[in-house]
Structure formats: C-alpha cells, structure tokens
PDBQT receptor file of N, H, CA, C and O in Angstrom, charges set to zero:
ATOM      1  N   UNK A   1     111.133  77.732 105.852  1.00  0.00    +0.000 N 
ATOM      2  CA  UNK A   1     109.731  77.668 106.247  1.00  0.00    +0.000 C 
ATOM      3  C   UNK A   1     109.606  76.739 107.454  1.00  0.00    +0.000 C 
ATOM      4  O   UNK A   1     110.307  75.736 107.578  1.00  0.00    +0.000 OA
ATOM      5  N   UNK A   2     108.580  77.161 108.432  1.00  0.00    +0.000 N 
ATOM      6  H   UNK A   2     108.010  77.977 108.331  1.00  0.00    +0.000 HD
ATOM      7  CA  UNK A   2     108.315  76.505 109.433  1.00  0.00    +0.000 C 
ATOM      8  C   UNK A   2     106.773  75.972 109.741  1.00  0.00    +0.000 C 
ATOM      9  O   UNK A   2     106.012  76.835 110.177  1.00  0.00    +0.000 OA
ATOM     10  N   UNK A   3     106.392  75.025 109.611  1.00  0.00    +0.000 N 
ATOM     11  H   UNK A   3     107.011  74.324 109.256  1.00  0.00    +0.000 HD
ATOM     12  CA  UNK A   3     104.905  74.577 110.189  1.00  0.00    +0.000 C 
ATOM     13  C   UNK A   3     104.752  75.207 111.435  1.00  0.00    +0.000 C 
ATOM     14  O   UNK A   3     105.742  75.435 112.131  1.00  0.00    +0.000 OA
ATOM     15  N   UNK A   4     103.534  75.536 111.816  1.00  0.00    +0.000 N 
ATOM     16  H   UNK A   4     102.730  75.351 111.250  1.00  0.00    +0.000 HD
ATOM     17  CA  UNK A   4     102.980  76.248 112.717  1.00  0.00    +0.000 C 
ATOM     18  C   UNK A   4     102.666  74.927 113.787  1.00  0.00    +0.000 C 
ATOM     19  O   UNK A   4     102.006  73.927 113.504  1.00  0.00    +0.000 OA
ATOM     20  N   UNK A   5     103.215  75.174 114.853  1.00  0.00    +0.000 N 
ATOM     21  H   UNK A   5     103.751  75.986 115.083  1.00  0.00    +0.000 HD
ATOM     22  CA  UNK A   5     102.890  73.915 115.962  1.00  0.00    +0.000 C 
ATOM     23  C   UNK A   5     102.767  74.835 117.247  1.00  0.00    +0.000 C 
ATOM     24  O   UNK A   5     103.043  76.030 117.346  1.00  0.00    +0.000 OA
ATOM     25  N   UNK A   6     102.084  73.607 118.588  1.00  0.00    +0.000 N 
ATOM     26  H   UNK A   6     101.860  72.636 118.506  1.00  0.00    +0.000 HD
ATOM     27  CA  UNK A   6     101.790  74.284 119.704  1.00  0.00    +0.000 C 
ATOM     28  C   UNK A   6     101.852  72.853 120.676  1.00  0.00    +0.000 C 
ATOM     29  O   UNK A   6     101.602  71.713 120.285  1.00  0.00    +0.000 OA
ATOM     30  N   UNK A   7     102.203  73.212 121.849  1.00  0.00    +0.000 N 
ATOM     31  H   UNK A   7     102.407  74.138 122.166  1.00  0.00    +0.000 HD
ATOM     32  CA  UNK A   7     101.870  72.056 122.680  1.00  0.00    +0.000 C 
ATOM     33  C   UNK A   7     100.560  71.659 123.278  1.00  0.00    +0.000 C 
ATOM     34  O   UNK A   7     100.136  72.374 124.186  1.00  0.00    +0.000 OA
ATOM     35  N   UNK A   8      99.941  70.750 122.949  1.00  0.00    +0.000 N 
ATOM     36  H   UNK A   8     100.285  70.169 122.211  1.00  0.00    +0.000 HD
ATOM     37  CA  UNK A   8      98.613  70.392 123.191  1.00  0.00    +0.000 C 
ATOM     38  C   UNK A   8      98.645  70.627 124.921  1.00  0.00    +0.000 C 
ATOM     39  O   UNK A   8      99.712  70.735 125.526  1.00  0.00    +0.000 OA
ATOM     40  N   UNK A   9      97.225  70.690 125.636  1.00  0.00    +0.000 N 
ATOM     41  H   UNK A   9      96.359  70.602 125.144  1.00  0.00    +0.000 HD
ATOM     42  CA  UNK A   9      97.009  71.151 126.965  1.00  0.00    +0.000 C 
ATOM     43  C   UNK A   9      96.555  69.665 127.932  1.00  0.00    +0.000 C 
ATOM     44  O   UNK A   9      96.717  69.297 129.095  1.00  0.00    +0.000 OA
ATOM     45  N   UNK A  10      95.793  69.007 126.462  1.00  0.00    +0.000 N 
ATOM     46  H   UNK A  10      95.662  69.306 125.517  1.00  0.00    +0.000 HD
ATOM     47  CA  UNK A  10      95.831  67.419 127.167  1.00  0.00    +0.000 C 
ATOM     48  C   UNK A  10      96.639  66.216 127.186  1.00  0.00    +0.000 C 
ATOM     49  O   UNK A  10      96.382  65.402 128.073  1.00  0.00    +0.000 OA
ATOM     50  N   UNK A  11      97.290  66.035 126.613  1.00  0.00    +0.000 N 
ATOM     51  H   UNK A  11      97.499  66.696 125.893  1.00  0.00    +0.000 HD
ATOM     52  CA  UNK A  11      98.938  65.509 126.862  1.00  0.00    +0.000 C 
ATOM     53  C   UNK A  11     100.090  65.791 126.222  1.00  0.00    +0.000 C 
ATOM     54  O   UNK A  11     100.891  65.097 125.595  1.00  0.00    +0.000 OA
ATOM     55  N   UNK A  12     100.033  66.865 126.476  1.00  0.00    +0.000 N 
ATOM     56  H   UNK A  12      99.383  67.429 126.984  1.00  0.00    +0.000 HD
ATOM     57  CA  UNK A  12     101.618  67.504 126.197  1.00  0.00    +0.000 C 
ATOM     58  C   UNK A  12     102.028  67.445 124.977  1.00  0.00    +0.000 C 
ATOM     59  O   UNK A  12     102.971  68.097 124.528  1.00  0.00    +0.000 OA
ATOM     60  N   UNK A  13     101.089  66.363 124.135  1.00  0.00    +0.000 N 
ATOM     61  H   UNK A  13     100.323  65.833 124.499  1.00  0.00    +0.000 HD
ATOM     62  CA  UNK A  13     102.159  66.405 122.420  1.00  0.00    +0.000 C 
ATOM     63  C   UNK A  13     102.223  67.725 121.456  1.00  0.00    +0.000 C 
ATOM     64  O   UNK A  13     101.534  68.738 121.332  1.00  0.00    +0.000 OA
ATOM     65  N   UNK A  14     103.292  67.247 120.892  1.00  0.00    +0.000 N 
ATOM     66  H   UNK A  14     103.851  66.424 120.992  1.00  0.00    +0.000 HD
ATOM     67  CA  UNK A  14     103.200  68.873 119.730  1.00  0.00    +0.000 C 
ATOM     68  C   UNK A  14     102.162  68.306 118.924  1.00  0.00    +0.000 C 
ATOM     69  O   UNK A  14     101.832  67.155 118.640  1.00  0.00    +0.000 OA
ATOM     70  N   UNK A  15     101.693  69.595 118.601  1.00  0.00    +0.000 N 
ATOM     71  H   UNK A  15     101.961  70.531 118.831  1.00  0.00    +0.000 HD
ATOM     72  CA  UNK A  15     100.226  69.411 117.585  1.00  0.00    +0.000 C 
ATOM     73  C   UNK A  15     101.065  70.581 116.065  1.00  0.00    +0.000 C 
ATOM     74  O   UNK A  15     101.640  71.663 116.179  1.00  0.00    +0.000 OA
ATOM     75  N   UNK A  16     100.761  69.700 114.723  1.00  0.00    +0.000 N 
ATOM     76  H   UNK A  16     100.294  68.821 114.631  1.00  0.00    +0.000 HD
ATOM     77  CA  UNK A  16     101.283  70.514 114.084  1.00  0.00    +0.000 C 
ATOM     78  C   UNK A  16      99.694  70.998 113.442  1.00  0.00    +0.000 C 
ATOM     79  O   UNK A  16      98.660  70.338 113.547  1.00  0.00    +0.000 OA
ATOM     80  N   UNK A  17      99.869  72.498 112.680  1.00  0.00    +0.000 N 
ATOM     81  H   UNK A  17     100.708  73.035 112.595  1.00  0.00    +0.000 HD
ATOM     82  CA  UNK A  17      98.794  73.204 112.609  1.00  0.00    +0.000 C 
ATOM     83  C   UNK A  17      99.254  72.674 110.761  1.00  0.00    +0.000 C 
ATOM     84  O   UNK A  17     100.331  72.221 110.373  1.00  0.00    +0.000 OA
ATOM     85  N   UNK A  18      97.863  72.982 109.866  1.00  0.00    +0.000 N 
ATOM     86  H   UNK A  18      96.988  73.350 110.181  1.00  0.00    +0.000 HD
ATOM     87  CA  UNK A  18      98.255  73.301 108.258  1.00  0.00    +0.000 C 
ATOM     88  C   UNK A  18      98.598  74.763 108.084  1.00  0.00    +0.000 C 
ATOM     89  O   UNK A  18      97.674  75.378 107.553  1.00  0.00    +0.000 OA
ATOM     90  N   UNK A  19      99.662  75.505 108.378  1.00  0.00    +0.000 N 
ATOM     91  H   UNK A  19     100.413  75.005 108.810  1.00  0.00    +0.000 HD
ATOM     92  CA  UNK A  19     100.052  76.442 108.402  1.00  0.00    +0.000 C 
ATOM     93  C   UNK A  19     101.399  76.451 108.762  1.00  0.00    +0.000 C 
ATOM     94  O   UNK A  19     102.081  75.972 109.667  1.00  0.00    +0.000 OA
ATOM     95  N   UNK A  20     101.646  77.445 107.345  1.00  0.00    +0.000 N 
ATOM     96  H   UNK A  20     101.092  77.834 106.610  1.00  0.00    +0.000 HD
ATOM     97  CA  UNK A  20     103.539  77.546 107.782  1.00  0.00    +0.000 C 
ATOM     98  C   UNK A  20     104.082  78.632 107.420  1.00  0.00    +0.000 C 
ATOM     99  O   UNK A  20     103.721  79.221 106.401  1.00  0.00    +0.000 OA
ATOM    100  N   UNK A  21     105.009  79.046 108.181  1.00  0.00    +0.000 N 
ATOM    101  H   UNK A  21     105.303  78.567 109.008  1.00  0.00    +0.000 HD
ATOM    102  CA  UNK A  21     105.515  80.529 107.895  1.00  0.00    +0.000 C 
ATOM    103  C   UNK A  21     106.608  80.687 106.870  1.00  0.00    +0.000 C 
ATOM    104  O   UNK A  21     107.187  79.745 106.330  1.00  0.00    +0.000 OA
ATOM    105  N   UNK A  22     106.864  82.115 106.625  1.00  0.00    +0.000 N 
ATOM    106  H   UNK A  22     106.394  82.881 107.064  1.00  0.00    +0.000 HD
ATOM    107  CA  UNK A  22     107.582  82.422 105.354  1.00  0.00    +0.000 C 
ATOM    108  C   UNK A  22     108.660  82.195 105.619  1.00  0.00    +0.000 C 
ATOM    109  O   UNK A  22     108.756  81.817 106.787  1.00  0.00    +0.000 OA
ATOM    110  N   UNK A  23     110.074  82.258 104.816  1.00  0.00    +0.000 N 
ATOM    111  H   UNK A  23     109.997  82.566 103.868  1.00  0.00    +0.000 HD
ATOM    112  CA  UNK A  23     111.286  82.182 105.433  1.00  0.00    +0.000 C 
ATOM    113  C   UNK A  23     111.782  83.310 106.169  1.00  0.00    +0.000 C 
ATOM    114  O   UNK A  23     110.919  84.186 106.228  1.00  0.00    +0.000 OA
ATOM    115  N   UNK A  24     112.567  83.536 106.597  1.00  0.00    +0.000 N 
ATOM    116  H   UNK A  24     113.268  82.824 106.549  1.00  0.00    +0.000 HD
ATOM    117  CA  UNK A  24     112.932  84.818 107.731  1.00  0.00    +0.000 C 
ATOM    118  C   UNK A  24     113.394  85.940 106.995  1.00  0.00    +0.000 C 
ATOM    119  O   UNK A  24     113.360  87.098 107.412  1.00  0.00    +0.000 OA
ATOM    120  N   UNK A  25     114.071  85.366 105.272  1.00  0.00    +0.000 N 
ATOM    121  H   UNK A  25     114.099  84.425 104.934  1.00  0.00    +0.000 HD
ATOM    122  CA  UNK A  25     114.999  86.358 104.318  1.00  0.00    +0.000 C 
ATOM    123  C   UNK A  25     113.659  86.810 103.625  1.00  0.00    +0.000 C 
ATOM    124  O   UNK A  25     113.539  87.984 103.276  1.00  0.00    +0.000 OA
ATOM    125  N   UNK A  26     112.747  85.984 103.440  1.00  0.00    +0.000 N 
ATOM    126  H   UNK A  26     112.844  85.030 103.723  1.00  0.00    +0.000 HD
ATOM    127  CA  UNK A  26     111.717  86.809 102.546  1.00  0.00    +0.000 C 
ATOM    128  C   UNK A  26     111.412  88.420 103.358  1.00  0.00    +0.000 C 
ATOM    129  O   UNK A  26     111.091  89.374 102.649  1.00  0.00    +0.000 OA
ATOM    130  N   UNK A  27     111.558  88.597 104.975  1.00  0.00    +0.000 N 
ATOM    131  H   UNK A  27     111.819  87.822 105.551  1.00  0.00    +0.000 HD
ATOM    132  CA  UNK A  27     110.683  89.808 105.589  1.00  0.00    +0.000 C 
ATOM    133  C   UNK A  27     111.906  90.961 105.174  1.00  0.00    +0.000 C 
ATOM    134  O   UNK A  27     111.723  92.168 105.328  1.00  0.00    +0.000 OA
ATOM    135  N   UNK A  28     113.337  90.306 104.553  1.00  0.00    +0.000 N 
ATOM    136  H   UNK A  28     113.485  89.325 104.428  1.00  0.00    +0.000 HD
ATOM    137  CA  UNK A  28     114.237  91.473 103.993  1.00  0.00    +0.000 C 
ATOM    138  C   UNK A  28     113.923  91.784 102.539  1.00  0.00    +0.000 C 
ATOM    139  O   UNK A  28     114.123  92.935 102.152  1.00  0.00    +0.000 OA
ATOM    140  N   UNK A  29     113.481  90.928 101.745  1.00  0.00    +0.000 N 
ATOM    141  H   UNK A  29     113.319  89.993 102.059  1.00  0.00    +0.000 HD
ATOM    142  CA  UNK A  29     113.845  90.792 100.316  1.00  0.00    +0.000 C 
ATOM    143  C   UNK A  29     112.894  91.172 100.185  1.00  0.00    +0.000 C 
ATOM    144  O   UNK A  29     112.157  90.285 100.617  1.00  0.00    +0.000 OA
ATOM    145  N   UNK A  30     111.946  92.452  99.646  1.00  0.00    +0.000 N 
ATOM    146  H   UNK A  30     112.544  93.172  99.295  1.00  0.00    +0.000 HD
ATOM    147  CA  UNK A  30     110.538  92.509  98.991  1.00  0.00    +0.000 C 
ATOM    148  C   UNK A  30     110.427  91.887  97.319  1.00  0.00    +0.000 C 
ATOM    149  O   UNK A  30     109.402  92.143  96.687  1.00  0.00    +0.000 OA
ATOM    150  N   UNK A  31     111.549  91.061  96.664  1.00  0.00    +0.000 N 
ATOM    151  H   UNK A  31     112.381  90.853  97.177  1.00  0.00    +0.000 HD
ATOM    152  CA  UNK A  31     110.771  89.926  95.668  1.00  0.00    +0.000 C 
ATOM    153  C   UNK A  31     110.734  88.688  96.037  1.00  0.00    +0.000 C 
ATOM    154  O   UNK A  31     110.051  87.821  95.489  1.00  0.00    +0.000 OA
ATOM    155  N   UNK A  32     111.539  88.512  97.085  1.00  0.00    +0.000 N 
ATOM    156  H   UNK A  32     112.094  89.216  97.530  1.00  0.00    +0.000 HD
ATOM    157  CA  UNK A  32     111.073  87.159  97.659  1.00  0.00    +0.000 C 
ATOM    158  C   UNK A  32     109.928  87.218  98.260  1.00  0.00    +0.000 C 
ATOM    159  O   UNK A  32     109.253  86.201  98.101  1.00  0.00    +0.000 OA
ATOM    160  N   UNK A  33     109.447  88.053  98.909  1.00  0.00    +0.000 N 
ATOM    161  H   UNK A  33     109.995  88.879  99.038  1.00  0.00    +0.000 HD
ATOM    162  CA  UNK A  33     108.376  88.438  99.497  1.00  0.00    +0.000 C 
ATOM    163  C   UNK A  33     106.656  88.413  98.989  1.00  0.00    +0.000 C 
ATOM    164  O   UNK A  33     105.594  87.985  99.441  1.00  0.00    +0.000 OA
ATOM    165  N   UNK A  34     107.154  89.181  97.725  1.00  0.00    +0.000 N 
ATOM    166  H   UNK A  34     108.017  89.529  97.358  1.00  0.00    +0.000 HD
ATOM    167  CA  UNK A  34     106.471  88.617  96.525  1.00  0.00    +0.000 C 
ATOM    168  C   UNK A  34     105.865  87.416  96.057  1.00  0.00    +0.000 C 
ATOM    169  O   UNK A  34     104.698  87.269  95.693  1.00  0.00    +0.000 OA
ATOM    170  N   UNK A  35     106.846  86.511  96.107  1.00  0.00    +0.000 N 
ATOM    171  H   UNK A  35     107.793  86.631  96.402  1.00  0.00    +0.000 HD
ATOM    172  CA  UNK A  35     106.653  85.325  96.261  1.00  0.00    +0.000 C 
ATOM    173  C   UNK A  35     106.049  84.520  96.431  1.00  0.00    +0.000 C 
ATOM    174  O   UNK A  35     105.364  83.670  95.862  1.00  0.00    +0.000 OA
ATOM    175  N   UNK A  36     106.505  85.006  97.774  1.00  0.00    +0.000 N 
ATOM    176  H   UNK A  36     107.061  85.696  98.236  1.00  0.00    +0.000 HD
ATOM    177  CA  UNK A  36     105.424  83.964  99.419  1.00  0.00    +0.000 C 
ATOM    178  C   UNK A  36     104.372  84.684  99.114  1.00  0.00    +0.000 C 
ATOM    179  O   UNK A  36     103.406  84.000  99.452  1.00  0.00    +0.000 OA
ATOM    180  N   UNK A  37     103.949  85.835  98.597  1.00  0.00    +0.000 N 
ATOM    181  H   UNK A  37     104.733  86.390  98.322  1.00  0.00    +0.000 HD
ATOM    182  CA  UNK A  37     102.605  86.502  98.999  1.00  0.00    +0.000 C 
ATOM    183  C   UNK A  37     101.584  85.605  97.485  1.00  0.00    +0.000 C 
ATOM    184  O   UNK A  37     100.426  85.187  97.482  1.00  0.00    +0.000 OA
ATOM    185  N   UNK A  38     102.481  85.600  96.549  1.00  0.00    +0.000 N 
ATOM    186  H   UNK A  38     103.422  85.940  96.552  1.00  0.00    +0.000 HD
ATOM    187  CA  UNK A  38     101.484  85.505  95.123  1.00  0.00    +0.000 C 
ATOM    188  C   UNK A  38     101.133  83.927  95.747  1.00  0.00    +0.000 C 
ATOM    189  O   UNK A  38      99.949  83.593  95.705  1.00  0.00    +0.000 OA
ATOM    190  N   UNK A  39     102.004  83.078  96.250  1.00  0.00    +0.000 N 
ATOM    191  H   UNK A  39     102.966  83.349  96.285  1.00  0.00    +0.000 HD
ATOM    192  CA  UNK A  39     101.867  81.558  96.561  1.00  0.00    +0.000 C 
ATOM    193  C   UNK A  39     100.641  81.529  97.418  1.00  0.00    +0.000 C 
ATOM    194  O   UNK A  39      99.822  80.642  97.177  1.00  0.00    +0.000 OA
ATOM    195  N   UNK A  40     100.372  82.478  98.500  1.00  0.00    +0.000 N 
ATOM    196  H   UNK A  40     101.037  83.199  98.696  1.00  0.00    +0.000 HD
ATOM    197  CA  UNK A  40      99.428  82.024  99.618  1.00  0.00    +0.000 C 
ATOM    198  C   UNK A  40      98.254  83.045  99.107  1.00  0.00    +0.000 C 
ATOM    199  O   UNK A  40      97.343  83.236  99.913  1.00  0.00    +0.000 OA
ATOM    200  N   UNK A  41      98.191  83.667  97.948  1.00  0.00    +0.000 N 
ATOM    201  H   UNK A  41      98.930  83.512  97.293  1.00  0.00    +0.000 HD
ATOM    202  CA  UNK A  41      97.306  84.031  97.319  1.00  0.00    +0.000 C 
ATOM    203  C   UNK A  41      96.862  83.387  96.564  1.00  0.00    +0.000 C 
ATOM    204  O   UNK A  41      95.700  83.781  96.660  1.00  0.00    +0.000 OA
ATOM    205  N   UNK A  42      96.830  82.339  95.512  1.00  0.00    +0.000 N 
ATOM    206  H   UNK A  42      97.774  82.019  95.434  1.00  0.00    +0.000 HD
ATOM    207  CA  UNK A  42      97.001  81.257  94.688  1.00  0.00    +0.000 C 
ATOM    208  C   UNK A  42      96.175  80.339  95.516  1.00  0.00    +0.000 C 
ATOM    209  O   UNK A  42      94.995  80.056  95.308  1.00  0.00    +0.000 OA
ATOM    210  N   UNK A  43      97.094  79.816  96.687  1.00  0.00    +0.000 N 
ATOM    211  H   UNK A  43      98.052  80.046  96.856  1.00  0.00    +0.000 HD
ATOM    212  CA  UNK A  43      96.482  79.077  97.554  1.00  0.00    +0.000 C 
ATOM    213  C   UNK A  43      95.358  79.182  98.052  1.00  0.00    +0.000 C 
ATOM    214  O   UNK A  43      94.584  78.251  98.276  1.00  0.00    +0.000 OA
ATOM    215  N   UNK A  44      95.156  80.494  98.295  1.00  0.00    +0.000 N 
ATOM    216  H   UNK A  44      95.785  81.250  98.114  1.00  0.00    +0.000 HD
ATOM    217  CA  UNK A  44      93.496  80.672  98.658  1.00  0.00    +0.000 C 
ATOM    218  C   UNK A  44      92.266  80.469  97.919  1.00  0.00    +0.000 C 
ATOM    219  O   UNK A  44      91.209  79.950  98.277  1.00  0.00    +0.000 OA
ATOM    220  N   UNK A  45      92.609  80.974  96.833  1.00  0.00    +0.000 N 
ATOM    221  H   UNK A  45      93.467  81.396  96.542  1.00  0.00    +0.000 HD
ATOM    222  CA  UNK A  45      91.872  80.902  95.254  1.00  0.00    +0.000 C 
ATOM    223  C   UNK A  45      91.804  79.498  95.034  1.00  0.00    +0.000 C 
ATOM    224  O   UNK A  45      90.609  79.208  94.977  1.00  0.00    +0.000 OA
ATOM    225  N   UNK A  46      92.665  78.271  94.851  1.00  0.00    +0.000 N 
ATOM    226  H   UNK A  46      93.636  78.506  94.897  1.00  0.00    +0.000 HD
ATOM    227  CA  UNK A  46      92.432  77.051  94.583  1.00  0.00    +0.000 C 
ATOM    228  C   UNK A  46      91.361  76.129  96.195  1.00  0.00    +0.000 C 
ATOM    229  O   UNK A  46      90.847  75.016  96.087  1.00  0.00    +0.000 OA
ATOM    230  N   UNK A  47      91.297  77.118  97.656  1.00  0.00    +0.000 N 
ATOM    231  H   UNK A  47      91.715  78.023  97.743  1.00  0.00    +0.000 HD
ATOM    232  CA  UNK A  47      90.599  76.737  98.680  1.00  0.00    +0.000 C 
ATOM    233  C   UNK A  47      89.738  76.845  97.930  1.00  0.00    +0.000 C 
ATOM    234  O   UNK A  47      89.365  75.864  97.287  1.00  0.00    +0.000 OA
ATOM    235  N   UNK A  48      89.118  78.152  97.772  1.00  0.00    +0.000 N 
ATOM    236  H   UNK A  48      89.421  78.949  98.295  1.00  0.00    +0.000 HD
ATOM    237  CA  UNK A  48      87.507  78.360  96.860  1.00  0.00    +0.000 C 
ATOM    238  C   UNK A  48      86.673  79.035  98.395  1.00  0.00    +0.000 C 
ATOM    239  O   UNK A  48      85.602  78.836  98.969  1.00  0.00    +0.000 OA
ATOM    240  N   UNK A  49      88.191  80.134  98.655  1.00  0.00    +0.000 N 
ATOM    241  H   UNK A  49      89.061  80.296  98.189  1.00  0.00    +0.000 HD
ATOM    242  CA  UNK A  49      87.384  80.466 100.125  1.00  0.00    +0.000 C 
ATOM    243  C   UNK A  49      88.029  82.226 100.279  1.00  0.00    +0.000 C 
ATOM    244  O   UNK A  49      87.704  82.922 101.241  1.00  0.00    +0.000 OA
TER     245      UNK A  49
C-alpha cells in the first residue's frame, strides 16, 4: 500500500493525502481484491458518509 501524495505548488513539499492505494497483487488476485474492497467499504460505513 501506498499513501496518496503530490508536490505542493507553494513550496515544493510533498503533501501526503488520507488516501492510500491497494497493493499492486490485489489488481491480480480477485480475493485479495475482495479484501481491499470489503475494507474501504467498512470504512465508509464507520465515515457515516
């Protein structure tokens, strides 16, 4: 998994985002896939959004 980052435009620092991507084996494995999907489904449900 990777946090989602970008280089800021007003001084150059990395800005990390609350967002992070799946692992690269989950986009082969559809139960790992599973997974990541039931987790950031879960996750949404405990936002309350």
């Amino acid at each position: 998994c990777r946090q989602w980052t970008y280089t800021g435009t007003r001084h150059g620092k990395l800005v990390a985002m609350p967002y992070w991507s799946i692992p690269d084996s989950a986009f082969d494995d559809p139960d790992e896939m599973t997974v990541w999907a039931r987790r950031a489904y879960e996750a949404g449900r405990r936002a309350g959004k």
